[in-house]
C-alpha positions as a Markdown table, in Angstrom:
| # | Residue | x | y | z |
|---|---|---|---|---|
| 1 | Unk | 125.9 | 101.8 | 160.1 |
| 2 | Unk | 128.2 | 98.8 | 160.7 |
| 3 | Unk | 127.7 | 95.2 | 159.8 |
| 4 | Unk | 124.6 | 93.2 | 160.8 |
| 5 | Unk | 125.4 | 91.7 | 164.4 |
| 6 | Unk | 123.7 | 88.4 | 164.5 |
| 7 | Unk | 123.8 | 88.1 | 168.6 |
| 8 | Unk | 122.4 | 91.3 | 168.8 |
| 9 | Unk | 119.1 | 90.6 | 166.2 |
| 10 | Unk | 118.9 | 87.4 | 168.1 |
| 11 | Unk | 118.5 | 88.7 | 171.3 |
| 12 | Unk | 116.5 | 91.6 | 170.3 |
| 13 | Unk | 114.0 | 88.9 | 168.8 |
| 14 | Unk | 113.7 | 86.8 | 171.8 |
| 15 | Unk | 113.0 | 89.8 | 173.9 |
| 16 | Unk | 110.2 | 91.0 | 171.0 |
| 17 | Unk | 108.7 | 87.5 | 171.1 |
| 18 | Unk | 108.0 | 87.9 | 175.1 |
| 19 | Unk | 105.5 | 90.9 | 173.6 |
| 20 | Unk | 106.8 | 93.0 | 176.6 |
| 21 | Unk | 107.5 | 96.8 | 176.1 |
| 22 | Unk | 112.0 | 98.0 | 177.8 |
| 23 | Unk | 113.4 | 100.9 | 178.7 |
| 24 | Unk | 116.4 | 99.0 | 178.8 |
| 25 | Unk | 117.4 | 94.6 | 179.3 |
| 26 | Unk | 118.6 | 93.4 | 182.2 |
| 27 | Unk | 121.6 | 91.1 | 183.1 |
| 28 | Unk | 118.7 | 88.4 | 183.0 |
| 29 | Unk | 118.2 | 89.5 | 179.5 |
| 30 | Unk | 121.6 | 89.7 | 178.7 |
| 31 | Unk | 122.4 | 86.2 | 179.8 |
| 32 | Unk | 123.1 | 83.3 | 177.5 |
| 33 | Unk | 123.5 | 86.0 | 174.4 |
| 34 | Unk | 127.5 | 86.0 | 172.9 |
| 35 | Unk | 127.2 | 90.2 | 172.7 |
| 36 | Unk | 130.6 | 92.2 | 172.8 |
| 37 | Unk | 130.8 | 94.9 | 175.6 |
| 38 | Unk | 129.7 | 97.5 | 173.2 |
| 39 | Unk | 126.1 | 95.5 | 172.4 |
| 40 | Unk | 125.9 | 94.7 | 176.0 |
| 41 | Unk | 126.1 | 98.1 | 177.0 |
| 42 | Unk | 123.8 | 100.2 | 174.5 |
| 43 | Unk | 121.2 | 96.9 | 175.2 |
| 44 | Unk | 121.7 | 97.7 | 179.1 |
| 45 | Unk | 120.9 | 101.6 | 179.0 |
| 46 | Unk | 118.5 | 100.9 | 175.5 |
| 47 | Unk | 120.5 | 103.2 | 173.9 |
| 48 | Unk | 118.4 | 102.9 | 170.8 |
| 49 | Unk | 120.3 | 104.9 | 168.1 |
| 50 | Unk | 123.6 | 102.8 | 169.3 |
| 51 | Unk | 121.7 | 99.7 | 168.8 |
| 52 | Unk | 120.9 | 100.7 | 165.2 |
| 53 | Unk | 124.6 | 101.8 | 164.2 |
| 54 | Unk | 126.1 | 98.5 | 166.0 |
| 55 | Unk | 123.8 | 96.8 | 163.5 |
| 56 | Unk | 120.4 | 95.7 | 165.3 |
| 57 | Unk | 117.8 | 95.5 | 163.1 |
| 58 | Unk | 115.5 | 98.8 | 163.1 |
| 59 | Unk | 111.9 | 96.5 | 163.6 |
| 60 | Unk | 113.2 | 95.0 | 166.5 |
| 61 | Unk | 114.6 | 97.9 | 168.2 |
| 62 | Unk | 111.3 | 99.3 | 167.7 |
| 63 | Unk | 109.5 | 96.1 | 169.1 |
| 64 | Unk | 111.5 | 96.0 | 171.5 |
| 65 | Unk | 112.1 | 99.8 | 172.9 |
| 66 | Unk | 108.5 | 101.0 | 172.1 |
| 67 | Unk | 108.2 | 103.2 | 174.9 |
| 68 | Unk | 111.4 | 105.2 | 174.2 |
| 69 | Unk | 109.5 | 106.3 | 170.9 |
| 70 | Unk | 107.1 | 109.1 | 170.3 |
| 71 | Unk | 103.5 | 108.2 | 168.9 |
């Protein structure tokens, strides 16, 4: 796993605090955030085992991609 990514957790978070379940953000989403093209794209197809080697925090790629996990 790489570094912790800052602009990727913070994102993530914001999206978690709206208590919505995604498949994947949205250029919406994605706006405001300063997320290299790499981010932007695992964030855009919630690619979430690219999120978690890019650095994003494992809680909130769960909080946020809930769907894309089995129960």
């Amino acid at each position: 796993m790489s570094g912790t990514s800052y602009a990727l957790n913070k994102i993530l978070t914001t999206v978690a605090r709206q208590h919505v379940m995604k498949d994947a953000l949205s250029d919406d989403d994605l706006a405001g955030h300063d997320l290299n093209d790499e981010e932007r794209a695992a964030l855009k197809a919630g690619d979430i085992t690219r999120l978690y080697h890019l650095g994003a925090n494992p809680y909130l790629i769960r909080r946020v991609f809930r769907s894309r996990f089995p129960i």
